[in-house]
C-alpha positions in Angstrom: -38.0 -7.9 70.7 -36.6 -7.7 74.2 -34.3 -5.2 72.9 -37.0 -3.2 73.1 -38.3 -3.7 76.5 -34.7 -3.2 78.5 -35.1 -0.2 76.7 -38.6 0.5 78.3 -37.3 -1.5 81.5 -34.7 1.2 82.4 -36.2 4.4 81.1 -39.4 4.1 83.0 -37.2 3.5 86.5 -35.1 6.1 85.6 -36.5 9.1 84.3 -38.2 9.8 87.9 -34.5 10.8 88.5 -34.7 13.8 86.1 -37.9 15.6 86.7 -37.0 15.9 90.2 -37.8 19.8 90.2 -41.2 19.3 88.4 -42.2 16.3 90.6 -41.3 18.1 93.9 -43.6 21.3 92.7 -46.5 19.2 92.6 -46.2 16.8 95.7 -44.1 18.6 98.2 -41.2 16.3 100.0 -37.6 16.7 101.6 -34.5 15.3 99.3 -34.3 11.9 102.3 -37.9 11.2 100.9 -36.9 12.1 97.0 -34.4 9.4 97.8 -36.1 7.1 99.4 -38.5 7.0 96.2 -35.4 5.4 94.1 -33.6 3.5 97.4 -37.4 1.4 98.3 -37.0 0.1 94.4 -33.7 -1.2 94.5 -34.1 -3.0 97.6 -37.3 -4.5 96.8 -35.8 -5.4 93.0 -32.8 -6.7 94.8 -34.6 -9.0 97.6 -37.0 -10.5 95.5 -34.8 -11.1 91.8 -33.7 -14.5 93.0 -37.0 -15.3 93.5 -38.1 -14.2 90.2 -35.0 -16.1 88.4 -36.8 -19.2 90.2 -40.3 -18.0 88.4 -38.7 -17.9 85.0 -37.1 -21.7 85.9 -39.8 -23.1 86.9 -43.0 -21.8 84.4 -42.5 -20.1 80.8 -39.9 -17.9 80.3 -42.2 -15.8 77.9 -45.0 -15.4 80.0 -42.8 -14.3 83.2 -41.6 -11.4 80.7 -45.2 -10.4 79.5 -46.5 -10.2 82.8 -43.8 -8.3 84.1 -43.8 -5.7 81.3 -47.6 -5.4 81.4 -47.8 -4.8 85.1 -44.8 -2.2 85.5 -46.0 -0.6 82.5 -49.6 -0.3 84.8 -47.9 0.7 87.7 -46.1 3.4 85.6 -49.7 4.7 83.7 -51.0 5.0 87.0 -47.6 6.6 88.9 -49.1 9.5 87.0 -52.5 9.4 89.4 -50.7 9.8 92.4 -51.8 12.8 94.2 -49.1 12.3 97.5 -45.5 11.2 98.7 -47.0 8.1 100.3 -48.7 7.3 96.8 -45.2 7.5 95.0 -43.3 5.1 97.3 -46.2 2.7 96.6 -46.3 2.6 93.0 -42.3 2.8 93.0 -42.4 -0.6 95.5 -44.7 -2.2 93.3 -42.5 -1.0 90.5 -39.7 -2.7 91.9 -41.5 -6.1 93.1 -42.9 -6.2 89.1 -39.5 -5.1 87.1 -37.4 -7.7 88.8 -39.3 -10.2 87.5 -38.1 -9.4 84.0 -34.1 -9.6 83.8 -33.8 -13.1 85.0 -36.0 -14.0 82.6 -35.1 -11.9 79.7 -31.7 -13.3 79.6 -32.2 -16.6 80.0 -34.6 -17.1 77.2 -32.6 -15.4 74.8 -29.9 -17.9 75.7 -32.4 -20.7 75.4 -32.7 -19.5 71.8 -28.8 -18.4 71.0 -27.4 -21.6 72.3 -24.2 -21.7 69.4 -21.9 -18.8 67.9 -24.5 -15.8 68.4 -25.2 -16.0 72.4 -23.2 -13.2 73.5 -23.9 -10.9 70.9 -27.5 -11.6 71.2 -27.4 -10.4 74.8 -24.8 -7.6 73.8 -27.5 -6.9 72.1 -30.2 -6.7 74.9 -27.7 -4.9 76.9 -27.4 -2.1 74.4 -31.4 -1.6 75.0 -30.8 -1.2 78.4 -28.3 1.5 78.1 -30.4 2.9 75.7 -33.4 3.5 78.1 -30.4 4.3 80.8 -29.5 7.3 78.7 -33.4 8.5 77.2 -34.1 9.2 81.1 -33.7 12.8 80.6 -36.4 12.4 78.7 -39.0 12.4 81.3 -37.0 15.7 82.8 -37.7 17.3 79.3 -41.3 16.1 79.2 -41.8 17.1 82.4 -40.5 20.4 81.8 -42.9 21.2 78.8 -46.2 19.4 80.1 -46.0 18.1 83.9 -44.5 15.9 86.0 -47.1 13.1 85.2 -47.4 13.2 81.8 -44.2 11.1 81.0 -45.4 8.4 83.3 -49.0 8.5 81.4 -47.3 8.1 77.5 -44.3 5.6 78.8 -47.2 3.2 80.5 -49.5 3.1 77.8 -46.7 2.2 75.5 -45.8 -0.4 77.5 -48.7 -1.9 77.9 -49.5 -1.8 73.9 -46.2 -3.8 73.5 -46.7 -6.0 76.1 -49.7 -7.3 74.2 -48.2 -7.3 70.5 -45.8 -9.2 72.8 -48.6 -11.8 74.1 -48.7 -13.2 70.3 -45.2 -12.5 69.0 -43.0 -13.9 71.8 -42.8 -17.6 72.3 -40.1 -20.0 74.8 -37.5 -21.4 72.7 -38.3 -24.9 71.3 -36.4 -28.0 73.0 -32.8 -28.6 71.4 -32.0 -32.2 70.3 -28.4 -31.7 71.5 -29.5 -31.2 75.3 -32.3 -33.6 75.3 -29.5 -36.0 74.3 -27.4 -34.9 77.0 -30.1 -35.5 79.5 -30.5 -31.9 80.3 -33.7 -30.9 79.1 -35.9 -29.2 82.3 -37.8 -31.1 84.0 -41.2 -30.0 85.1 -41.2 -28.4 88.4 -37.8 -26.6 89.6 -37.6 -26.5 93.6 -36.1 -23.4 94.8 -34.2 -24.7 97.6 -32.9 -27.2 95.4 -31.6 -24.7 93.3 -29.8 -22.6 95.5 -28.1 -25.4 97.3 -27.0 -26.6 93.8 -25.7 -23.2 92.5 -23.8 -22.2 96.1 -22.2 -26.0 95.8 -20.6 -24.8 92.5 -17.2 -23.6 92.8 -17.8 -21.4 89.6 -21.0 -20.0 90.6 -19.4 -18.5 93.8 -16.4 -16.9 92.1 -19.0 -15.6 89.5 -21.2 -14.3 92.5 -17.9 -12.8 94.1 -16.8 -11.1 91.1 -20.2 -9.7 90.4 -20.8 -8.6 93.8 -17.3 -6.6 93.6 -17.8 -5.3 90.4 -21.5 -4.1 91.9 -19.4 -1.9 94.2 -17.0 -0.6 91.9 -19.4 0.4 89.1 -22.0 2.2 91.6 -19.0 4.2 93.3 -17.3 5.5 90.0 -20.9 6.0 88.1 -22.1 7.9 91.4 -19.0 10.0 91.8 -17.7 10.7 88.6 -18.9 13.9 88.3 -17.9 15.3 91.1 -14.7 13.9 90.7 -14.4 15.7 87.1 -15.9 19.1 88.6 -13.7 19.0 91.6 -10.2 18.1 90.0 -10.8 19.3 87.0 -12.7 22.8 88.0 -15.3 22.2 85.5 -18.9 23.7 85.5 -21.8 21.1 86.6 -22.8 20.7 83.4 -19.4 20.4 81.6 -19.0 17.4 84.5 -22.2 15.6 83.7 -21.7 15.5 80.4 -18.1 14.2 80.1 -19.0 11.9 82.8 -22.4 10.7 81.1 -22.2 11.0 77.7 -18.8 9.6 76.7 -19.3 6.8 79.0 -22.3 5.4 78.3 -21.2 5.9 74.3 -18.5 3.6 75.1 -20.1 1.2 77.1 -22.6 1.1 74.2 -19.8 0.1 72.0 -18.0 -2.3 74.0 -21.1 -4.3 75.0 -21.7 -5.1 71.1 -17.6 -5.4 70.5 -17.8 -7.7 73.5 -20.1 -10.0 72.7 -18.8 -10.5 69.1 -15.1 -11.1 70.2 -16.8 -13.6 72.8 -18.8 -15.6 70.2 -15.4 -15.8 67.7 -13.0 -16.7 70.4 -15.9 -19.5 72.1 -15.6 -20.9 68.1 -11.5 -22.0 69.4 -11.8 -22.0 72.7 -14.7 -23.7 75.4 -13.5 -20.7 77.3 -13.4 -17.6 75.1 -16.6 -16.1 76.9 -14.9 -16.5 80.2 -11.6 -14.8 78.6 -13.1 -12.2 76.5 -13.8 -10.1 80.3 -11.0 -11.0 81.7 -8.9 -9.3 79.1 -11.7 -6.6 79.4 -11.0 -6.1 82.9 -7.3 -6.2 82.7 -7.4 -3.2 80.7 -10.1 -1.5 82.6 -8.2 -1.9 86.1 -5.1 0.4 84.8 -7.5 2.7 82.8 -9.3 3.6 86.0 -5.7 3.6 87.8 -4.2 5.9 85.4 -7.1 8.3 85.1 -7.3 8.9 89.1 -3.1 10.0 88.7 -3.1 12.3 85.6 -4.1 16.3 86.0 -5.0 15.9 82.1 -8.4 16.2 81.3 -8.2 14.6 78.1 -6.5 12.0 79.2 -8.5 11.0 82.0 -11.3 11.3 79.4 -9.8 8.8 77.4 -9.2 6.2 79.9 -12.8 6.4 82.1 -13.7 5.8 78.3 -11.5 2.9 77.9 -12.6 1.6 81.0 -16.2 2.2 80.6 -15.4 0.0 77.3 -13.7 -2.7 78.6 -15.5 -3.2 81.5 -19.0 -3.7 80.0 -17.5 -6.9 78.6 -18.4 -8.6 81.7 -21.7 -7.6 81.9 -22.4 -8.6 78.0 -21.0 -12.3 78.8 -22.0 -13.0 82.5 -25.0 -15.0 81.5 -23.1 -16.8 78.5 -20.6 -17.9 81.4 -23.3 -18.8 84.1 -24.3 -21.1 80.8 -21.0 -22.9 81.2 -20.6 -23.7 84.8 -24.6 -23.9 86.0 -28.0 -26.7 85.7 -29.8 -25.8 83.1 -32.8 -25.8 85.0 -31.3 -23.2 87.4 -29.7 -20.5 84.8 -32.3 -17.5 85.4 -32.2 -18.3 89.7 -28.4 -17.8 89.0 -28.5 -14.6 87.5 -31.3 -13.3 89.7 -28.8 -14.1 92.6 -26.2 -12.2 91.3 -28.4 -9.3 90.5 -29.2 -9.6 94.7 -25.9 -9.2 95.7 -24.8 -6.9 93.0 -28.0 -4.0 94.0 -27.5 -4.5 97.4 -23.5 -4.3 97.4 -24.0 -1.7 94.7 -25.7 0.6 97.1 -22.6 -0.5 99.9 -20.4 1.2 97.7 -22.5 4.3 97.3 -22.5 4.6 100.5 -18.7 3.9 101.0 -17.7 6.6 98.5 -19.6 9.4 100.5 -18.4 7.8 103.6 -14.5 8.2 102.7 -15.5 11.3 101.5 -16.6 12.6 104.7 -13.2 11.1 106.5 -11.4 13.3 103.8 -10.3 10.3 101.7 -10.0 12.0 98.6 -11.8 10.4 95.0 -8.5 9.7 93.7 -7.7 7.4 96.0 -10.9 6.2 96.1 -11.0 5.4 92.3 -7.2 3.3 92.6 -9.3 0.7 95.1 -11.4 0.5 92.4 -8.5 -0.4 90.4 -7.1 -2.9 92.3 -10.7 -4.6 92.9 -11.0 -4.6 89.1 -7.5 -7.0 89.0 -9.1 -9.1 91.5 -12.4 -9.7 89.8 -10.0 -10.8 86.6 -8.1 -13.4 88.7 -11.5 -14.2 89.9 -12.9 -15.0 86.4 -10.0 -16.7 85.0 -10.1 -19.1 87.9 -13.5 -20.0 86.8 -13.9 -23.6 84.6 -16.5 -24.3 82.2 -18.0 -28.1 83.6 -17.6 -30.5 81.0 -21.2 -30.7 80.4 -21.7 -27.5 79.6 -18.3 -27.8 77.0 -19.7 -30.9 75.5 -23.5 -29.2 74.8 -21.7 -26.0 73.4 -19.4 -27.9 70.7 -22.8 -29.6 69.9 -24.6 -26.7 69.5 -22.2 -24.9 67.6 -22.0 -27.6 64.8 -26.0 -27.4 65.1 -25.7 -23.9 64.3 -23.1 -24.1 61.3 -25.1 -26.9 59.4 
């Protein structure tokens, strides 16, 4: 089911991106303020997702994803009303205060549910919808294109508000486990938010989680956001020959390696407490001399091949990062966490953006740009493997798993 809405989630954020023509016919406005449209929603969904981790903590899980759906899913049905420039940036704000509600939540009820041998598929799985509706955003170019800029915004809402109440009776909060009742972790009533960040920053896990997010934040947003040019300029390709090896292969393979990620993480977890820690850091240790390789070689196949490999390997961490905040945070605290490290990772994720143009303009060429990246990617591997499950969380996931095979 929530397959299904990271699907909707990311399409109906994105696809503003690809109409740009169409949408700048209609309501007149200089590329800063085209921008600006997508830049006001990623600060406001950054600022405000540890916040809405805290909502999913502290009420039900199901009901924070409902109403999130429901009201982005509004604010996109009636994106396609607005008339002016200052009418876009307020329906994209609102967008951004009512679509970070969802992720912290998403996640962490699905591990609520998948608490033995299927948790990181199961969000492999949810991860795959998201890249789904990451790569369907052309589609509001195309409908754009045929009909008008609006009308995408008009179909997209009304779908998701349809879902969002086959939702309201279909989707439930997982049912109490017997296993962490008897470990005397079951959640309490009320979650206090201070309480919850001072317990998460206190964990020495939790900040080498945060750190490695936060880098990999920077990484993926400079080689996502300068790929192509980095394939048209070394590789004297056409725009469109660039956007499509730089878009198309990659997000195949990341759509690969977030399912092959999560099952190798289940199956190793089965041996080993710490196979979902391990499962990435192999990941990125292939990843960091993909990237390296592919910045050196005047071969187009072969840098094709490794931006793959990378793309592949890399995704590995994001299919497992909730498994592993499952192994070294509270209970209580598991959707604040991630909502944290979605924070740092837009806002640091825009850093690097930034950075990329910025050597650019200094004449720092995108190969050496990308090798940073590679040697960022090593130390977001040591960072990982430094991190150690709490023997709470080893003791409730040995439980669970012999829950899960009887």
């Amino acid at each position: 089911m929530l397959c299904v809405v990271g699907a909707l989630n990311y399409l109906d954020r994105m696809m503003i991106t690809t109409m740009r023509s169409s949408l700048v016919e209609a309501i007149p406005m200089t590329d800063a303020q085209f921008g600006l449209l997508t830049a006001v929603f990623l600060w406001i969904y950054g600022i405000l997702s540890p916040f809405a981790g805290f909502l999913a903590d502290r009420f039900s899980r199901s009901r924070v994803i409902i109403g999130s759906l429901f009201v982005w899913s509004a604010v996109t049905w009636l994106t396609s009303y607005a008339t002016s420039f200052e009418s876009l940036l307020v329906t994209r704000a609102l967008m951004g205060i009512s679509e970070s509600c969802y992720a912290p939540a998403a996640v962490a009820l699905i591990m609520d549910y998948h608490r033995g041998s299927t948790r990181s598929l199961a969000n492999g799985i949810h991860m795959a919808g998201i890249m789904v509706g990451q790569s369907m955003g052309f589609v509001g170019g195309w409908l754009a294109t045929d009909h008008s800029w609006n009308y995408p915004f008009f179909i997209f809402g009304m779908i998701g508000i349809g879902y969002a109440v086959i939702l309201l009776f279909s989707l439930k909060d997982a049912p109490k486990q017997p296993s962490t009742i008897a470990q005397g972790l079951h959640q309490p009533e009320k979650v206090k938010f201070r309480a919850a960040v001072k317990d998460l920053l206190g964990r020495r896990g939790f900040i080498f989680a945060l750190t490695c997010w936060s880098l990999l934040g920077i990484i993926g947003w400079m080689i996502v956001g300068w790929l192509p040019t980095y394939f048209k300029e070394n590789f004297n390709l056409s725009q469109t020959m660039a956007g499509v090896y730089s878009t198309g292969y990659f997000h195949a393979a990341s759509l690969i390696g977030v399912i092959t990620g999560g099952i190798l993480a289940d199956r190793w977890a089965r041996k080993n407490p710490r196979g979902r820690i391990l499962v990435p850091v192999v990941g990125l240790c292939l990843a960091a001399p993909a990237i390296f390789l592919a910045s050196h070689t005047t071969i187009l196949s072969v840098a094709i091949g490794c931006f793959m490999l990378y793309s592949f390997t890399r995704i590995f961490t994001d299919g497992n990062m909730m498994p592993i905040l499952c192994l070294i945070t509270d209970e209580r605290y598991r959707a604040t966490a991630y909502g944290i490290l979605n924070f740092f990772s837009c806002i640091i994720g825009g850093i690097g953006l930034y950075a990329g143009g910025a050597l650019r303009d200094a004449k720092v060429d995108l190969s050496t740009v990308f090798q940073t990246g590679a040697v960022l990617l090593a130390l977001c591997a040591f960072l990982l493997y430094k991190i150690q499950p709490t023997p709470e969380s080893i003791t409730v996931q040995q439980n669970d798993q012999k829950e899960s095979a009887l």
